[in-house]
N, C-alpha and C positions, 0 to 999 in steps of 0.2 A: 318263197312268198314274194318275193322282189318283183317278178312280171306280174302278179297280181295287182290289176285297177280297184281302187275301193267303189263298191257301188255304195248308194246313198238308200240308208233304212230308216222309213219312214214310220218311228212308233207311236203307234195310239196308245195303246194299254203297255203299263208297267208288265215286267216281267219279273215274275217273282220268287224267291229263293228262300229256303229254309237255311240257314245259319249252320254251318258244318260246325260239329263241337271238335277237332280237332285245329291246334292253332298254329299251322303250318307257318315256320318262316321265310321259307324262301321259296323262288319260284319252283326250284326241282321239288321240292318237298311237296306243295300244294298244289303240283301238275300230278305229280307220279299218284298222291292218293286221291284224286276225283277224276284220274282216269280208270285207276283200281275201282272204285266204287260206281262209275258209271259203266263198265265191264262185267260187276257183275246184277246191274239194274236191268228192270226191264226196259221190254224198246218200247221208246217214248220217253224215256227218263231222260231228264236234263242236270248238268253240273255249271256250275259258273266261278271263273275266280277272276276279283277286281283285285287291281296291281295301279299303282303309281306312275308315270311316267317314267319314272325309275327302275319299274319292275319291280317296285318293293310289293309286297302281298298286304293288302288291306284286311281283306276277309275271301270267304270262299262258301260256296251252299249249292243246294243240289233241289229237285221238285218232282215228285214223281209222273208218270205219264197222265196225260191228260184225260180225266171220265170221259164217256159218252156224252153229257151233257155241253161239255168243253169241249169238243170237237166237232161237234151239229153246230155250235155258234162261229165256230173259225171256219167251218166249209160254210156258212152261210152270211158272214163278215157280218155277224153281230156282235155285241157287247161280250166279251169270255168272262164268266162267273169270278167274283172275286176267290184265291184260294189262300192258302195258310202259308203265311209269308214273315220273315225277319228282316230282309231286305229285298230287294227293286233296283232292275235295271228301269230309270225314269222314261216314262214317255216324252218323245222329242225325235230331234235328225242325229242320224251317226253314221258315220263312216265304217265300211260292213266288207268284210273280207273273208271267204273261205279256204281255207289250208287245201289244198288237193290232195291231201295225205292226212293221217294220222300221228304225230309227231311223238315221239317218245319222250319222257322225261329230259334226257341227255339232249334232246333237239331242240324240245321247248323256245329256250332263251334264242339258238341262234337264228330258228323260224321269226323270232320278235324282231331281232336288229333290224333288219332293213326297213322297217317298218318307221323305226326308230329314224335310224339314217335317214331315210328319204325325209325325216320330219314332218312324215304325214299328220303327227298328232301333236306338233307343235304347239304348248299350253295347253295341250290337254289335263284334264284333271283326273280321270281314269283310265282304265285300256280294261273292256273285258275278256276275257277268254272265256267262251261259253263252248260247251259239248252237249251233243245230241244223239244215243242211240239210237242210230237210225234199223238198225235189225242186227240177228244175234251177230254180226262179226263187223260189221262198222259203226265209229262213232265218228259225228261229224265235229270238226273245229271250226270255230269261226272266232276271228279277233273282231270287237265291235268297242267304237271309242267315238264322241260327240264331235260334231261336224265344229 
């Protein structure tokens, strides 16, 4: 992740997440099972886990793929229908980075450091780790943390 430039993500609408009942402590814990669970979700399903600057695990939630209704409005940059939500990544600017890989549990944290190191997120107050089924054999990572 270290020659990765952060592009800058410009969010309108929250992004919303259902509340994993599982209360994962630590980042291996809360990587290895929302990538279990977004492995075996459909494509379009999304997982998210907020962590501390620390890397401590706050909480963690997942959203299933978007209706037909939800995806007419984002190919046509309208408003996307509120959906059933416990938490939200808030609308705002963030610093937006895609993994070129899929990281394993055990990779997780060392993919984070340099991120860390470089002090890209210097007082930041979150870092998410969001995933994205993008079809049955990849899922996409991306670390997203406030400008």
């Amino acid at each position: 992740m270290e020659n990765n430039t952060p592009m800058i993500l410009h969010l309108f609408q929250e992004m919303p997440y259902i509340l994993d009942s599982e209360n994962a402590k630590t980042l291996f814990q809360a990587y290895g099972t929302m990538l279990e669970r977004i492995d075996r979700s459909a494509i379009g399903s999304e997982a998210c886990i907020a962590l501390s600057s620390v890397l401590t695990v706050l909480f963690s939630g997942h959203q299933d793929p978007p209706d037909e209704v939800t995806k007419l409005a984002i190919e046509q940059g309208k408003t996307i229908p509120e959906r059933k939500k416990d938490w939200a990544i808030e609308p705002g600017d963030y610093n937006f980075v895609q993994l070129p890989f899929t990281p394993t549990a055990e990779q997780i944290e060392e993919e984070l450091q340099p991120l860390l190191e470089r002090q890209a997120c210097d007082g930041c107050s979150t870092i998410y780790i969001r995933m994205i089924k993008e079809n049955l054999l990849e899922v996409i990572v991306q670390v997203i943390w406030a400008v």
